[in-house]
C-alpha positions as CSV (number, residue, x, y, z in Angstrom):
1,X,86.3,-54.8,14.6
2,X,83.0,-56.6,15.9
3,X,81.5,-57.5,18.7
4,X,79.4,-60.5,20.2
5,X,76.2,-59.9,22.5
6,X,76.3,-63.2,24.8
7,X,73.1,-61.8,26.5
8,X,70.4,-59.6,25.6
9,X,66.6,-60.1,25.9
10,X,65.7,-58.5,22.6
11,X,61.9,-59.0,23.2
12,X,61.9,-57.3,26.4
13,X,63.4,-54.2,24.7
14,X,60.2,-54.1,22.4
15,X,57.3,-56.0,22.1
16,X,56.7,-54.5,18.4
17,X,59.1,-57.4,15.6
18,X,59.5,-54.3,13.4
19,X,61.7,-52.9,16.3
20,X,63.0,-55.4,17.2
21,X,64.8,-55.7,13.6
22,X,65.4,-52.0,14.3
23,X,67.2,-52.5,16.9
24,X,69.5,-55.2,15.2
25,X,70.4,-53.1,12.4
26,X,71.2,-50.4,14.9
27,X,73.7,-53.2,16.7
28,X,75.0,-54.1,13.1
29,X,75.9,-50.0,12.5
30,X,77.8,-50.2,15.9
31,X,79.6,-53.4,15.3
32,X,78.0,-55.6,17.2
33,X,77.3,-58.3,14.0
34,X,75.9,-61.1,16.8
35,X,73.9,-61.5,19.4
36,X,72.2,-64.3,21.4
37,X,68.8,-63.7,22.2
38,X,67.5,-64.9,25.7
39,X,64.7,-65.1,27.3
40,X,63.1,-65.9,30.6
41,X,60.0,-68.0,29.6
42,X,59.2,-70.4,26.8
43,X,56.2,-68.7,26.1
44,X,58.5,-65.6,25.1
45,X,60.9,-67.8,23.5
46,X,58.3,-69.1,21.1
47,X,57.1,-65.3,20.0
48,X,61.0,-64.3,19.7
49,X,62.2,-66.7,18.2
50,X,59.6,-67.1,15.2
51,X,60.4,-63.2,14.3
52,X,64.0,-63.4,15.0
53,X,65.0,-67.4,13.3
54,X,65.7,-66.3,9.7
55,X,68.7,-62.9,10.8
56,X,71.6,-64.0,10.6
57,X,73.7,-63.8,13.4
58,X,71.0,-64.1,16.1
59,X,71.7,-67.0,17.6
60,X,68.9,-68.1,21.1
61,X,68.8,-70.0,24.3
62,X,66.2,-71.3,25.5
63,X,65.1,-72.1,28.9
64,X,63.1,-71.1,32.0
65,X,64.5,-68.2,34.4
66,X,64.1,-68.0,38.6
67,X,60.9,-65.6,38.1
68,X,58.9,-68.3,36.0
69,X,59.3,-71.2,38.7
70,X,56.2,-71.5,39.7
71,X,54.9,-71.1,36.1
72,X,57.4,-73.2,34.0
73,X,54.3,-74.2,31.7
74,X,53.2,-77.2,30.7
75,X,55.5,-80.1,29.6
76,X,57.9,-77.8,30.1
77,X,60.7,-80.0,29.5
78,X,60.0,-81.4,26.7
79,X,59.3,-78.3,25.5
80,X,62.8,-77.1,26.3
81,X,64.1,-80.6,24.6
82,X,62.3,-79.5,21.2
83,X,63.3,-76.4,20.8
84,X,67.4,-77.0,22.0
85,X,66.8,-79.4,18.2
86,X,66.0,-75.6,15.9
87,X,68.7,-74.1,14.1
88,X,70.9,-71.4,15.6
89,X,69.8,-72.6,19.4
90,X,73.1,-72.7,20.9
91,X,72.6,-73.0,25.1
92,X,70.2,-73.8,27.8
93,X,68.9,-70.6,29.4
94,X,68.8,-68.6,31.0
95,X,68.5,-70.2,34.4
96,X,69.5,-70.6,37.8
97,X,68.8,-69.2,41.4
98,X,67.4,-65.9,42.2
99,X,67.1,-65.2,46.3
100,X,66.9,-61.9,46.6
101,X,63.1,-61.6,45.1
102,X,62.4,-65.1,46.4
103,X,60.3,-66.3,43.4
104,X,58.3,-69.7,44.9
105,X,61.0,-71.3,47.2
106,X,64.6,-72.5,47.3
107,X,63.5,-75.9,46.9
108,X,61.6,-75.5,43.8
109,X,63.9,-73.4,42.1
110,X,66.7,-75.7,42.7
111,X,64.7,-78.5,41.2
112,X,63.7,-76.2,37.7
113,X,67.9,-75.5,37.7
114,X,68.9,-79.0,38.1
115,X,66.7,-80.3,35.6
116,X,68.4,-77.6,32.8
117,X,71.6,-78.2,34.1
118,X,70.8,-81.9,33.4
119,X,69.6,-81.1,29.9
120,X,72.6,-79.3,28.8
121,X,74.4,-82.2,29.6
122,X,72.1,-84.4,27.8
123,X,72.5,-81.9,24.7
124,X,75.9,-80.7,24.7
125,X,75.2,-77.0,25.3
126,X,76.5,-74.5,27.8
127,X,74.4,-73.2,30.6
128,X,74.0,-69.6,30.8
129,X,73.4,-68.9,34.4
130,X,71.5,-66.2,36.7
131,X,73.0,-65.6,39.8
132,X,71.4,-63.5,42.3
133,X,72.1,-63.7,45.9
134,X,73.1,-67.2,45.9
135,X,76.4,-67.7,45.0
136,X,76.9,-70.8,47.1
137,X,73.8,-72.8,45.8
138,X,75.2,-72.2,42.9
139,X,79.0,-73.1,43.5
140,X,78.0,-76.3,45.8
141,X,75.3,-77.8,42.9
142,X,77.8,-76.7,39.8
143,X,80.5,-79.4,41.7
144,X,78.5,-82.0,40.7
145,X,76.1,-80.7,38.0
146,X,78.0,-78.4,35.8
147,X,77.8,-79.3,32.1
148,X,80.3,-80.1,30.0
149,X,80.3,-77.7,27.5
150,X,80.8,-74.9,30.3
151,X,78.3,-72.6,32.0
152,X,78.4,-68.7,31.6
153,X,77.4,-66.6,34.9
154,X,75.7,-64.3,33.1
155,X,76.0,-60.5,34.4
156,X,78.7,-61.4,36.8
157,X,77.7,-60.0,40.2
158,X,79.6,-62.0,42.7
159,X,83.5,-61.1,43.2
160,X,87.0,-61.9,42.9
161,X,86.9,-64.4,45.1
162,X,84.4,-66.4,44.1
163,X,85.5,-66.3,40.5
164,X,88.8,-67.6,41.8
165,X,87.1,-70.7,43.6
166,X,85.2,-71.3,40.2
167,X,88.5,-71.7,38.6
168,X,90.2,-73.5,40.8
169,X,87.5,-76.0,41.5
170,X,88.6,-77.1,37.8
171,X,85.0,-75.2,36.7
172,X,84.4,-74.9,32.6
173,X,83.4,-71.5,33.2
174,X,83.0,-68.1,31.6
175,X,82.0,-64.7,33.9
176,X,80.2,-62.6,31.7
177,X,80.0,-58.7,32.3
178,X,77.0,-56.3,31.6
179,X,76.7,-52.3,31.8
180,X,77.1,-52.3,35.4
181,X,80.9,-52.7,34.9
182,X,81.5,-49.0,34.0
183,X,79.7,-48.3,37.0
184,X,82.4,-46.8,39.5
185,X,80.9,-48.8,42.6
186,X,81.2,-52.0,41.0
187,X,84.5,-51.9,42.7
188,X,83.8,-56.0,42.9
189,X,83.8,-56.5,38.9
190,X,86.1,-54.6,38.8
191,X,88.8,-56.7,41.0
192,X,87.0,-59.9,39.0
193,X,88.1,-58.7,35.6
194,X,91.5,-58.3,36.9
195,X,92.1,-61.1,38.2
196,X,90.6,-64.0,36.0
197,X,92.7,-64.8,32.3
198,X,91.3,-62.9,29.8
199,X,90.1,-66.3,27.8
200,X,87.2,-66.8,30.3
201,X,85.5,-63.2,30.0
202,X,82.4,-62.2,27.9
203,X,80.6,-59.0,27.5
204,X,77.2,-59.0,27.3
205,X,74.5,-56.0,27.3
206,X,71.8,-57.7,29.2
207,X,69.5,-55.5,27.3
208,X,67.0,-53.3,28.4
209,X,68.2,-53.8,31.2
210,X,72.6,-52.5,33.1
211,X,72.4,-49.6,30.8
212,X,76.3,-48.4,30.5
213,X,77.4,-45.2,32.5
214,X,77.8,-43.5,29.3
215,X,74.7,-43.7,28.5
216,X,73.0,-43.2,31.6
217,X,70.8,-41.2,29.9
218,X,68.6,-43.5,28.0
219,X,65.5,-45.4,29.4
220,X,67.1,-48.8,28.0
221,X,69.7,-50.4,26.8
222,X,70.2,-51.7,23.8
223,X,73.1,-53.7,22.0
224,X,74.5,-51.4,20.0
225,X,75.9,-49.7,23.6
226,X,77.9,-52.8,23.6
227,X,81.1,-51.4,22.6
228,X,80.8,-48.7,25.1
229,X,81.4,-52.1,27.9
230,X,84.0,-53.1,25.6
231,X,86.2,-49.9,26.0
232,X,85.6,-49.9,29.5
233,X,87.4,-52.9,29.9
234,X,90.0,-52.2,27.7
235,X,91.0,-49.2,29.7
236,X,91.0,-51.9,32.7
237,X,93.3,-54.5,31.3
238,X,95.3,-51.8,29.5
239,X,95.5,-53.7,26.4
240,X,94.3,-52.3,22.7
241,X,90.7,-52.4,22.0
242,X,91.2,-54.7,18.6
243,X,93.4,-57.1,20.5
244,X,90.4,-57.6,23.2
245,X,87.7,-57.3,20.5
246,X,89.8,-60.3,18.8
247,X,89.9,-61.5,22.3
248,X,85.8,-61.6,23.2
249,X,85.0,-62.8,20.3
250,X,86.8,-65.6,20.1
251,X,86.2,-66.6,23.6
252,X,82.1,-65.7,22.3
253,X,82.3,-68.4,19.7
254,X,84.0,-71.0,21.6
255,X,81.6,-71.1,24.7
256,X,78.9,-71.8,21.8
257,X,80.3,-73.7,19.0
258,X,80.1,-71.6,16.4
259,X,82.8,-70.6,13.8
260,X,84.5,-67.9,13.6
C-alpha cells in the first residue's frame, strides 16, 4: 500500500536540507513513497528545490501564494515560466485568494491568480489552489479561467455545497483534504467527502501545518502522518483502506501526469 502527498511545504517543516531528507525517509517508512513539494514564494522554491531535485518521487509546483502578493519578486513571471520547463515540476502553485488575512488588496491578488491561472493554461498543468474566505472569487473567475488540465482546491475548506456547484458547473476539479478532516468539527468536510465521487478526492498533509487529531500532540506535521488522513476517510466512505489507497493514488497521478 502507498500513499501520495499532493501538498506539503517540506521547507517550511525545516529549514536545515539534512532534515528535510529526514523527513522523506520517515514518509518512505510510513508508506507515503511521493510527495509534491509546494511552496509559497519563488525565492523558497529555488532553495527547495536545488536540495530536493535529484529524490525520487518528489515531484514540485511552483508558483506565488496570496501572502507574497505584494512581493511576487522580480520578473516574476518569467521566473515561474522557467522553472514550470525543470524535471519533475508538475503544477502551477500554489495560488489563489486569501481574504481572511487580507494580504495587499482584492484587486491585486486577483491579478497575481489570473496570471497563473493563465500560465497553466499556457503550460498544460493543473492549478493547485488556496482558498480562504473567498469561495466565490474563486468559483466566478474558475468559469472562465480554469485550466485545462484541472485545478486542485487544496485543503478543502468550503462545503458540500459548493463542491456540488464545482461539479456541476462542468469544473475539472479535484477537492483535496488535509489533517483538519479528522477534526470532529469539520462537520463541513465531512458532508463534502460524502457527497462528491470518490475519483475527485485527494489527501494531502499540508505539512507543518492541519496536524491530524491523532496526533495532536506534535508541534508539526509531517508526511509520514498521512496515512492517519487516509484511515480517517476510509472509516467515512466505509470502503477498505487498500481499495481507497488504490483509489487516491490513482486519482494522485492523473491530476499530474505521472505514471503509475
Amino acid at each position: 500500500m502507498q500513499f501520495f502527498d499532493t501538498h506539503a511545504h517540506i521547507g517550511l517543516i525545516y529549514d536545515d536540507p539534512i532534515e528535510q531528507l529526514r523527513v522523506i525517509t520517515q514518509a518512505r517508512l510510513a508508506g507515503v513513497t511521493r510527495i509534491v513539494s509546494i511552496n509559497n514564494s519563488l525565492i523558497d522554491f529555488k532553495k527547495v528545490y536545488q536540495t530536493l531535485k535529484a529524490i525520487p518521487g518528489i515531484y514540485h509546483a511552483v508558483g506565488v501564494a496570496p501572502s507574497e502578493v505584494t512581493t511576487p519578486g522580480k520578473d516574476w513571471i518569467s521566473t515561474i515560466e522557467e522553472s514550470l520547463s525543470l524535471p519533475n515540476v508538475v503544477a502551477v502553485g500554489e495560488t489563489g485568494l486569501d481574504y481572511f488575512k487580507q494580504f495587499g488588496d482584492k484587486r491585486t491578488q486577483m491579478e497575481l491568480f489570473i496570471t497563473q491561472l493563465e500560465l497553466a493554461e499556457k503550460h498544460q498543468l493543473p492549478v493547485i489552489i488556496h482558498n480562504r474566505d473567498a469561495g466565490k472569487d474563486i468559483f466566478d473567475v474558475l468559469k472562465h479561467r480554469i485550466p485545462s488540465k484541472g485545478a486542485i482546491l487544496h485543503c478543502y475548506s468550503e462545503d458540500a455545497p459548493f463542491a456540488k456547484k464545482c461539479l456541476e458547473a462542468g469544473f475539472n476539479v479535484y477537492f483535496s483534504f488535509a489533517g483538519n478532516l479528522t477534526y470532529r468539527n469539520a462537520r463541513n468536510l465531512h458532508e463534502t467527502v460524502l457527497n462528491i465521487p470518490h475519483d475527485r478526492i485527494l489527501i494531502e498533509t499540508e505539512s507543518p501545518f492541519m496536524i491530524p487529531a491523532e496526533f495532536r500532540e506534535k508541534k508539526r506535521t509531517m508526511p509520514a502522518y498521512l496515512p492517519s488522513t487516509a484511515k480517517f476517510l476510509t472509516e467515512m466512505l466505509e470502503v477498505p483502506l487498500e481499495d481507497l489507497s488504490k483509489q487516491l493514488w490513482t486519482n494522485s497521478c492523473k491530476v499530474f501526469n505521472l505514471p503509475e
